[in-house]
C-alpha positions in Angstrom: 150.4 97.8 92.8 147.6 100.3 93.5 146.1 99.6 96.8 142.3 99.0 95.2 140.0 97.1 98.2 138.3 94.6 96.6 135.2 92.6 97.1 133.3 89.8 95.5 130.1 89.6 93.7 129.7 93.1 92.2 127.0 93.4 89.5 126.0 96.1 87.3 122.7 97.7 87.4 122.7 98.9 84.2 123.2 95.1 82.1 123.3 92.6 85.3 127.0 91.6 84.4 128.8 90.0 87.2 132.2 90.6 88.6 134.9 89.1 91.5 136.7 92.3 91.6 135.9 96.5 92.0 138.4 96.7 89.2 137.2 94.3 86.6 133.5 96.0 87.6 135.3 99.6 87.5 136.8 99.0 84.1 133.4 97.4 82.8 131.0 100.5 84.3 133.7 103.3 82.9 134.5 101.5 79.2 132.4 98.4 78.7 129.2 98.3 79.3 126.7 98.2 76.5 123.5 100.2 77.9 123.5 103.8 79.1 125.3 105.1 82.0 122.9 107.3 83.9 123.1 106.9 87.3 122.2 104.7 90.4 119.1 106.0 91.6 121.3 108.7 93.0 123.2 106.6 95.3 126.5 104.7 94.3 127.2 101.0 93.2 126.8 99.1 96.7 129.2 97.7 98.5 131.8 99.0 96.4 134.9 100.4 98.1 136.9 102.6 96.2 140.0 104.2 97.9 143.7 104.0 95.6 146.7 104.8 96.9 149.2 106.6 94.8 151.4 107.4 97.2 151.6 105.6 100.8 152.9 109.0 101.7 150.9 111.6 100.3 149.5 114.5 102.2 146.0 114.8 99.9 143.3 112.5 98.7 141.3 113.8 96.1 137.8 112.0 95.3 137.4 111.8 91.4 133.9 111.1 89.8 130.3 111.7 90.2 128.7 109.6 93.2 126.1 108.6 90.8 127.9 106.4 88.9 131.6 105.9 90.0 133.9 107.7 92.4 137.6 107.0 93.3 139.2 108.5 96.5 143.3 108.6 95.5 145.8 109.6 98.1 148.2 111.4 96.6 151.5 113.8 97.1 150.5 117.3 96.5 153.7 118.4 95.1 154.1 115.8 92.5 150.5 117.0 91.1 151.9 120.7 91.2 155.2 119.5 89.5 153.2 118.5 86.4 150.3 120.8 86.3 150.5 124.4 85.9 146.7 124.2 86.6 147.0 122.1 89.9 150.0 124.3 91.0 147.8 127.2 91.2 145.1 125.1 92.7 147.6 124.0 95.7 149.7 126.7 96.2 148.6 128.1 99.6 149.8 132.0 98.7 146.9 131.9 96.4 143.2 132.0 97.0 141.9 128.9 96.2 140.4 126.5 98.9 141.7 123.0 97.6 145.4 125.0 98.4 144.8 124.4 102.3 142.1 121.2 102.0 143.1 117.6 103.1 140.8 116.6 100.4 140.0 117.7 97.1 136.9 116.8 95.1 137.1 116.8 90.8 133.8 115.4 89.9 133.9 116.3 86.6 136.5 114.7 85.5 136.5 110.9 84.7 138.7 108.6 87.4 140.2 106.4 85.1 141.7 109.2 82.9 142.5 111.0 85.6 144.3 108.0 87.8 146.7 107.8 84.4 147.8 111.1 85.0 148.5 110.3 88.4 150.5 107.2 88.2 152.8 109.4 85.7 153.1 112.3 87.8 154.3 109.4 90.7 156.7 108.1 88.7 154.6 104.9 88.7 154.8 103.5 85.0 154.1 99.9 86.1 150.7 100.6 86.8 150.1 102.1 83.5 147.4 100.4 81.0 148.7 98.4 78.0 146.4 99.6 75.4 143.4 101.8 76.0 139.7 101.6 74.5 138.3 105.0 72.2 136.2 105.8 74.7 138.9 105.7 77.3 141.1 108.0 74.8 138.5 110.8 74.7 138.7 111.0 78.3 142.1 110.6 78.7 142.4 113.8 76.1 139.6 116.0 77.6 142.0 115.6 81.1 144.8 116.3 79.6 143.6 119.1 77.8 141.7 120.5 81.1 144.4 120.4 83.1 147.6 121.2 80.6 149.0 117.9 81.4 149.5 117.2 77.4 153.3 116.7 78.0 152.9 113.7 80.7 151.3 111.4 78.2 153.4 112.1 74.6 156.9 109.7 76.1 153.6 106.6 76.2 152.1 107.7 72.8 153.2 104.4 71.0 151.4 102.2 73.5 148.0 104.7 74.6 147.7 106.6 71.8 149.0 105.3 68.5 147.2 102.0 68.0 144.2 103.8 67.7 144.7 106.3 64.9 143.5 104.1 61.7 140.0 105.0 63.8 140.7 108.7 63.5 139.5 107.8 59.7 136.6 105.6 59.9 132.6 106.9 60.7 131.7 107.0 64.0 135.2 108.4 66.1 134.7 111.8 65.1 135.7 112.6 68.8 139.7 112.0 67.0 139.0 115.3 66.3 139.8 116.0 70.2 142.1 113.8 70.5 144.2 114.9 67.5 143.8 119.2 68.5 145.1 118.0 72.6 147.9 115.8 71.4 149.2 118.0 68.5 148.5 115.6 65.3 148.0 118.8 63.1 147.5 116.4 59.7 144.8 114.3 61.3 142.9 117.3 63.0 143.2 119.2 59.5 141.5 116.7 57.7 138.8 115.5 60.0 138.0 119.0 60.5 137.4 119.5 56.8 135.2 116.8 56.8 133.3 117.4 59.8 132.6 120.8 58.4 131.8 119.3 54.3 129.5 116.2 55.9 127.9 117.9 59.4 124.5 119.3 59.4 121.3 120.1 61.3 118.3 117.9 61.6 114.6 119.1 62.6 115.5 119.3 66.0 118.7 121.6 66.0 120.9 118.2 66.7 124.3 117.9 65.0 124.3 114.9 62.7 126.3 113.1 59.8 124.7 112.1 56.3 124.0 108.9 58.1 121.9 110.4 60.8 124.4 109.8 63.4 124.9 112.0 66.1 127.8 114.2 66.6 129.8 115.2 69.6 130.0 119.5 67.8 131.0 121.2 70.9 134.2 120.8 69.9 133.8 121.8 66.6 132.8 125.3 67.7 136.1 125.5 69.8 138.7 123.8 67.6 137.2 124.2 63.9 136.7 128.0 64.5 136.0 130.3 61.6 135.1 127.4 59.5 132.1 126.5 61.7 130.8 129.7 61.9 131.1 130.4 57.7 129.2 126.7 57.1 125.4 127.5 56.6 124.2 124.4 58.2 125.4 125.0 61.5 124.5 127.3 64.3 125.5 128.2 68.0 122.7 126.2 69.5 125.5 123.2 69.2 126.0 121.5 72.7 128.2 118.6 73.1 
């Protein structure tokens, strides 16, 4: 198993939900939690300890998240990350110029931990600690990783189980973010068709926002990068779309 350090009687500041383990509270702050995830007053969840150990022998720990809501400091083998990524094997590789290359630790705040630590556990070889299922949310992270970091090809031999039982959504209001999903992972039907949609049904309220019929908000920076052409020749939409 990862090595997680736990401790008892975690609560979240956001919806006072109580927990007996920094997982169970790290899984609820990352996926679950019903009210907005902002920040901590600019400090991080107390008490919390949060140091995973890929590999007992690896020779970098890289701290993933923001310290204002969650951060996870993962030892890890540097080679096995290079082995995978064509991104991180630039990043190490001391004949180049980069600073991680020669750094005993690495910092990707930007990128979400649980997404990330997926990665990881594949590029270990570590399948047992892999989730069973995964939430929507949880996909649209685990895509915008993937897609950052060219690791597309480490997570297609788990489709069935992460990413599979969660297409019927790609089809129903509200998941527009599919449209991610199914550009990262290659599902050229599903991205055809919600792109044609998005473009038909997506418009511009009084404040520049991107919305649906419904009023709903959408999640367009995407659609400026992956629709292309066809955002640019649809009258209701204009480059002042931020995701």
């Amino acid at each position: 198993m990862s090595t997680l350090d736990t401790a008892e009687g975690k609560e979240c500041h956001h919806c006072a939900s109580k927990f007996s383990s920094v997982d169970e509270f790290c899984k609820h702050i990352l996926e679950d939690c019903s009210k907005p995830q902002t920040s901590f007053s600019g400090r991080n969840p107390p008490d919390v300890i949060k140091s995973i150990t890929v590999d007992p022998f690896g020779d970098l720990t890289i701290v993933v998240g923001s310290p204002a809501l969650l951060q996870l400091r993962i030892l890890v083998a540097r080679k096995a990350m290079q082995i995978v990524s064509p991104v991180w094997r630039a990043m190490l590789d001391p004949s180049k110029v980069f600073a991680e290359a020669t750094a005993s630790e690495v910092l990707f705040e930007d990128d979400d931990p649980r997404a990330l630590l997926i990665l990881l556990h594949i590029a270990h070889c570590r399948f047992k600690e892999l989730p069973e299922s995964l939430s929507f949310s949880a996909l649209v992270k685990l895509a915008t990783v993937c897609d950052k970091y060219d690791t597309v090809g480490l997570i297609r031999p788990f489709s069935s189980t992460l990413i599979d039982p969660l297409m019927p959504l790609a089809q129903k209001p509200g998941h527009e973010e599919w449209l991610l999903i199914a550009y990262t992972f290659g599902f050229a039907d599903i991205f055809e068709k919600m792109a044609e949609n998005l473009v038909r049904n997506v418009g511009l309220d009084d404040k520049g926002n991107c919305t649906l019929e419904t009023g709903k908000f959408v999640n367009v920076d995407i659609c400026q990068d992956l629709i292309g052409e066809q955002i640019h020749t649809h009258e209701s939409l204009r480059p002042v779309i931020q995701y």
